[in-house]
Every structure is written in structure tokens, then in C-alpha cells.
C-alpha positions as CSV (number, residue, x, y, z in Angstrom):
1,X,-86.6,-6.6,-70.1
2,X,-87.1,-5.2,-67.0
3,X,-84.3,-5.7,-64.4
4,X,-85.4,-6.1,-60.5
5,X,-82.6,-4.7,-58.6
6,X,-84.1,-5.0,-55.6
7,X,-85.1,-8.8,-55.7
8,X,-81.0,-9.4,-57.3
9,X,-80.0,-7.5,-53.8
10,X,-82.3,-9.9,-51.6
11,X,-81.0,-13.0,-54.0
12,X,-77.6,-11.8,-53.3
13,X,-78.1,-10.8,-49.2
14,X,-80.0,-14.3,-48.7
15,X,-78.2,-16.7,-51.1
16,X,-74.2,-17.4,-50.6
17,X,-73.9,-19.8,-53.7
18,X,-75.6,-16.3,-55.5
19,X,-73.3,-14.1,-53.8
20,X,-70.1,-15.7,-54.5
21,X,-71.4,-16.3,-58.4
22,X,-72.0,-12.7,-58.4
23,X,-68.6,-11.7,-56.9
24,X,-67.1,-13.8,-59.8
25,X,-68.7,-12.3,-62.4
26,X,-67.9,-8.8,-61.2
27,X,-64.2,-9.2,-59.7
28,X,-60.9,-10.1,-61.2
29,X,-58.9,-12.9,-59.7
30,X,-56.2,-10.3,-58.3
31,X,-59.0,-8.6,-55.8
32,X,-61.2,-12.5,-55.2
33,X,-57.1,-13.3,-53.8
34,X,-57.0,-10.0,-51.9
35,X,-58.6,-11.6,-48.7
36,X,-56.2,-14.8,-48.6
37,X,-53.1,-12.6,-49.7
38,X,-53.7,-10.6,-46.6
39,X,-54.5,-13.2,-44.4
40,X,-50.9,-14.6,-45.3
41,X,-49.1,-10.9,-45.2
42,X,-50.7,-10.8,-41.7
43,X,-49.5,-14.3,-40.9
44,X,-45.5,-13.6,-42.3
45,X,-45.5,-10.2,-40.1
46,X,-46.3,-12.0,-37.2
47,X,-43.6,-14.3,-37.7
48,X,-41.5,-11.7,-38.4
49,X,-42.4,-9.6,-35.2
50,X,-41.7,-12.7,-33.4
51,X,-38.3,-13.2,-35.0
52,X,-37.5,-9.8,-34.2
53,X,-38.2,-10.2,-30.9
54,X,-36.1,-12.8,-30.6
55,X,-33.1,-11.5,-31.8
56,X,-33.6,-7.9,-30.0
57,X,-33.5,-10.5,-27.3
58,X,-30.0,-11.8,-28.6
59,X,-28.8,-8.4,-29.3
60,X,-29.3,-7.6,-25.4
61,X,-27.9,-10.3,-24.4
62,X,-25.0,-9.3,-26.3
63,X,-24.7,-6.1,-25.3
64,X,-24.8,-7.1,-21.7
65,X,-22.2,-9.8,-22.6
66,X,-20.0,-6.4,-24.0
67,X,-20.6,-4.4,-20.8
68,X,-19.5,-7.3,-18.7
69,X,-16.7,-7.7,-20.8
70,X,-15.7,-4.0,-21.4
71,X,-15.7,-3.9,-17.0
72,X,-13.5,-7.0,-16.7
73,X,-11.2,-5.1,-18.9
74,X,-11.4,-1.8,-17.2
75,X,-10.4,-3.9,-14.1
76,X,-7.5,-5.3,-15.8
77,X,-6.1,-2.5,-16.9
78,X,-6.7,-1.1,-13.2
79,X,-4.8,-4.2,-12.2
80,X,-2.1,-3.7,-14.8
81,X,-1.5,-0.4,-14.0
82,X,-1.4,-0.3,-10.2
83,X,1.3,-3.6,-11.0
84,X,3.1,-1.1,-13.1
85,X,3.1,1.5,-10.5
86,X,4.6,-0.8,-7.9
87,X,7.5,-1.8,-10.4
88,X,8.4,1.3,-11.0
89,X,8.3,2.6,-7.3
90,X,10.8,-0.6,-6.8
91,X,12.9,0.4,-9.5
92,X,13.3,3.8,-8.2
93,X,13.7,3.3,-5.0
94,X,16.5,0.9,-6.5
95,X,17.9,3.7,-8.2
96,X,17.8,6.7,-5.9
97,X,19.2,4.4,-2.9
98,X,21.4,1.9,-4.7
99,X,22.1,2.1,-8.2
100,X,22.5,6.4,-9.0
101,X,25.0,6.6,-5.9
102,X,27.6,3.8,-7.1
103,X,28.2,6.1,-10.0
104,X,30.9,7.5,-8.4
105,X,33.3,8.5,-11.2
106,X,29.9,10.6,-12.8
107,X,29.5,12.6,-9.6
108,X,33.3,12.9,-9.4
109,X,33.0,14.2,-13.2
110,X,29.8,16.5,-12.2
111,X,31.1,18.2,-8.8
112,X,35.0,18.6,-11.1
113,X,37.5,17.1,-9.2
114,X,40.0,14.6,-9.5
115,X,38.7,10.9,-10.0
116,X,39.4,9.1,-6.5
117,X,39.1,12.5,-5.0
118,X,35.7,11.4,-3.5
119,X,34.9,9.1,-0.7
120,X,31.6,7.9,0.3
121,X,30.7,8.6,4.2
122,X,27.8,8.0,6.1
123,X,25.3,9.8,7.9
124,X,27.0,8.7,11.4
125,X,29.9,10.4,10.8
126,X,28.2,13.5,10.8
127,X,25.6,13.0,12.9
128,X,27.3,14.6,16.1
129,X,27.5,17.8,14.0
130,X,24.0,17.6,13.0
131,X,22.9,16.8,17.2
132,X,24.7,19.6,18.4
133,X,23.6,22.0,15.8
134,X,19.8,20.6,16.8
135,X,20.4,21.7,20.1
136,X,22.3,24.9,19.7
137,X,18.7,25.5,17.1
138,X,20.9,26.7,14.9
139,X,19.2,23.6,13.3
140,X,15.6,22.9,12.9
141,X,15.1,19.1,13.3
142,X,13.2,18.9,10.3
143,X,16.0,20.2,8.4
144,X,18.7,17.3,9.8
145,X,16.0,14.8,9.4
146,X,16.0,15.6,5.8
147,X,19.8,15.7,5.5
148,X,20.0,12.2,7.0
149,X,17.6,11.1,3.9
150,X,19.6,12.0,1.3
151,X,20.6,9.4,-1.4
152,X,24.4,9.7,-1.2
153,X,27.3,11.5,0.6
154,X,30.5,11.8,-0.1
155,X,33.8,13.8,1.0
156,X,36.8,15.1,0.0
157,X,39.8,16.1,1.6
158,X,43.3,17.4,1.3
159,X,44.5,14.9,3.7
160,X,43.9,12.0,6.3
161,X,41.5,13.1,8.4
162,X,41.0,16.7,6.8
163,X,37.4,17.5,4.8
164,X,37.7,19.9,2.5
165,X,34.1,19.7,0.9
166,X,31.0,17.5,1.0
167,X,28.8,16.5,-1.8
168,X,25.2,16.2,-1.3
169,X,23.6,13.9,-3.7
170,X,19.9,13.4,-4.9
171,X,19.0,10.8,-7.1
172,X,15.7,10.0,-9.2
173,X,15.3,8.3,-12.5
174,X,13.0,11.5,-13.6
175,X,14.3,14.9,-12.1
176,X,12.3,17.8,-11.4
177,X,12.5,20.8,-9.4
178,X,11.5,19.7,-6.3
179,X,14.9,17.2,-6.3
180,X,16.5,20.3,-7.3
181,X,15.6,22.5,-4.6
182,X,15.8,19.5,-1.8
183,X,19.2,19.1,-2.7
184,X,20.5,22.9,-2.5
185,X,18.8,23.1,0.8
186,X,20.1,20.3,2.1
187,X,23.2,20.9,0.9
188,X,23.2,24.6,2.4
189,X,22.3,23.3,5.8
190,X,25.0,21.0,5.7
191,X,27.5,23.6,5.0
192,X,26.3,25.8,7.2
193,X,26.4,23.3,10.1
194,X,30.1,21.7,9.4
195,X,31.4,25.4,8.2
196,X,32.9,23.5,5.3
197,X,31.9,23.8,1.6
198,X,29.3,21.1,0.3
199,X,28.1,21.0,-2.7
200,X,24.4,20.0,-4.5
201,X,24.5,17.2,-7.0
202,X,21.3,15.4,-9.0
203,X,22.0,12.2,-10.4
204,X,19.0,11.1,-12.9
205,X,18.1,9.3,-16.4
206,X,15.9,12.4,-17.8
207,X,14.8,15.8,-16.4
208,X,11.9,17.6,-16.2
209,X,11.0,21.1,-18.2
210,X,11.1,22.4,-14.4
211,X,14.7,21.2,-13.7
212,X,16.5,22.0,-16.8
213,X,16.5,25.3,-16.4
214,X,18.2,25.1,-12.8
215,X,20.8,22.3,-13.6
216,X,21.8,24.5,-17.0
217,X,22.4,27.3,-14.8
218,X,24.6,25.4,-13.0
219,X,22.9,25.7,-9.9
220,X,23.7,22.1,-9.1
221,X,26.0,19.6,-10.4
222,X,24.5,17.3,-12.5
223,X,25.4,14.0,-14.0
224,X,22.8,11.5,-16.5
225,X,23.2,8.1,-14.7
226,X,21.0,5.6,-17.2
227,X,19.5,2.8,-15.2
228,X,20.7,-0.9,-15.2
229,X,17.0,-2.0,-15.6
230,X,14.0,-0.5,-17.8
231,X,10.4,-0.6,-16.2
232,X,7.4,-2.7,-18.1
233,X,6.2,-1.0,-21.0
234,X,2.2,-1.4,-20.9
235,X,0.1,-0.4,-23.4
């Protein structure tokens, strides 16, 4: 028998009932699916892209959602901490002009003498000594400026009327070197000014690295006055 390939091509090319009988004959089921199974992968992928879409959508939004939130905090904590700031400023300002200097027995106990020897005074009383020592410039005005802003004075004397020492007194709940050295020169111009002895104190709750080593050597008087009142603790 003689087989026409040529005529089974045109048969095949020209007749679709032909063609699909011959695919049939020669496929398997799996690779007559292949078409359809594709069609559908293609159609699940595009749902899937689209899903994906959508939720890379969501996850934006999300993130956005986090920025905004992430910025209200930062402005909180901003908020918190300037609030902080301002409470503690208060309280030391409390404690340097109000609290530290009623602790008289402690500076009595720092300077060493007597408890009752001490008497609080007030910048008035000196401040004719201070004037005329401005305008004899054996005084700088800066300097009795900064001797009327100390936290505390105090006197003692051997009698009514008679001064036999001052005490200078700077206060802050934190001392460093800075209250160190303000009270030695303040106390310095004060002596030299009133020709009498006067004496540096600090009064504080803790002190720095930069102060310890002054206040060990004794350099000033020093006395640990803890606060009444504790500032917020923020975290």
C-alpha cells in the first residue's frame, strides 16, 4: 500500500474535523490539555498579580500609617522631654534658692563651728561694702553682681554686732566644677572687700567627676543636702 503523505498533509491543512482526529491519534491526553492548562495557569497568575497589587497597596499604606505614627511619637517624646526639662529647672531653682539654704545645721556641720553659730544675712546688709568697694574699683561690678546672686549667706560672730566670718553658699542638686569655682571666687571677693574671713560652701544631692576632686581636697566646705522632691522619671 502506498501511503500519500502529501494528500494526508492537504487533508489535514484543509479539514479541521481531520486535523483534530489526527491530533488524537497521535497525542496523549496530558499534551491535548496543554493548551487549556495554560490558558488557566495564565488566568490564576493574573489574579494573582492583581492580588499582589493589592496588598503591596495595603502594605504602603501601612507603612505610611507607621511613619505617621513613628513622627507623632518622636513629637511626644520631644513634648515629654522639654516638660521634663521645665520640671526639673523648677525643682532646682527650688533647691538652689529655697530648699539647700534652710539646711542650716548641714552648712553649720560643713564650715565646723558650733550649731547656732551661724545666722543668715542678706545681701543688703553688705551692700554698702560691696558700693564702695565698686567705686574705690577695688571691685569690678561684675564681680559684686555675682556675689549678690549667691544662694545663701550667712555670718558669724563673736558678739552682737561683731562678724567674725562669712559663709558663701552655692547650691545645686548636681555639683560640678563650675559651682565650685563660682563659690571660691565669690567667696574671695567677699573677703577681700569686708577684710574679714569668708568661707566657700556647696550644698548639693550628688557631684560631678569634675567637683569631687576639689570638694575632697577640701577646697570648699561641703555638705550632701537630698532634696524634699524627686523630678519625673521618663523613660
Amino acid at each position: 500500500m502506498v501511503f500519500d503523505l502529501d494528500a494526508l498533509i492537504r487533508t489535514v491543512r484543509s479539514n479541521p474535523e481531520a486535523r483534530d482526529a489526527l491530533r488524537r491519534e497521535l497525542l496523549t491526553e496530558e499534551l491535548l490539555g496543554l493548551p487549556g492548562l495554560v490558558a488557566r495557569l495564565t488566568d490564576r497568575l493574573d489574579r494573582l498579580t492583581d492580588r499582589l497589587d493589592r496588598l503591596a497597596g495595603q502594605v504602603e499604606k501601612l507603612v505610611e500609617a507607621q511613619r505617621g505614627t513613628e513622627e507623632r511619637l518622636s513629637e511626644v517624646k520631644t513634648i515629654a522631654e522639654r516638660a521634663d526639662g521645665r520640671v526639673s529647672n523648677l525643682l532646682g531653682a527650688d533647691y538652689e534658692l529655697h530648699e539647700a539654704v534652710r539646711s542650716l545645721w548641714s552648712i553649720e556641720a560643713a564650715v565646723g563651728v558650733e550649731p547656732g553659730a551661724l545666722r543668715p544675712i542678706t545681701i543688703d546688709d553688705l551692700r554698702p561694702q560691696l558700693a564702695a568697694a565698686v567705686a574705690a574699683k577695688t571691685l569690678t561690678p561684675q564681680a559684686a553682681d555675682a556675689i549678690t546672686k549667691v544662694n545663701g549667706l550667712f555670718a558669724w560672730g563673736l558678739g552682737p554686732g561683731q562678724v567674725s566670718g562669712y559663709v558663701v553658699v552655692e547650691a545645686s542638686l548636681t555639683a560640678d566644677h563650675t559651682d565650685v569655682e563660682r563659690a571660691l571666687a565669690r567667696a574671695a571677693d567677699l573677703e577681700r572687700v569686708t577684710g574679714v574671713a569668708a568661707r566657700a560652701v556647696v550644698l548639693s544631692d550628688q557631684v560631678a567627676k569634675d567637683a569631687a576632686e576639689a570638694i575632697s581636697q577640701r577646697r570648699v566646705a561641703y555638705a550632701r543636702v537630698p532634696p524634699r522632691r524627686q523630678g519625673p522619671q521618663l523613660s
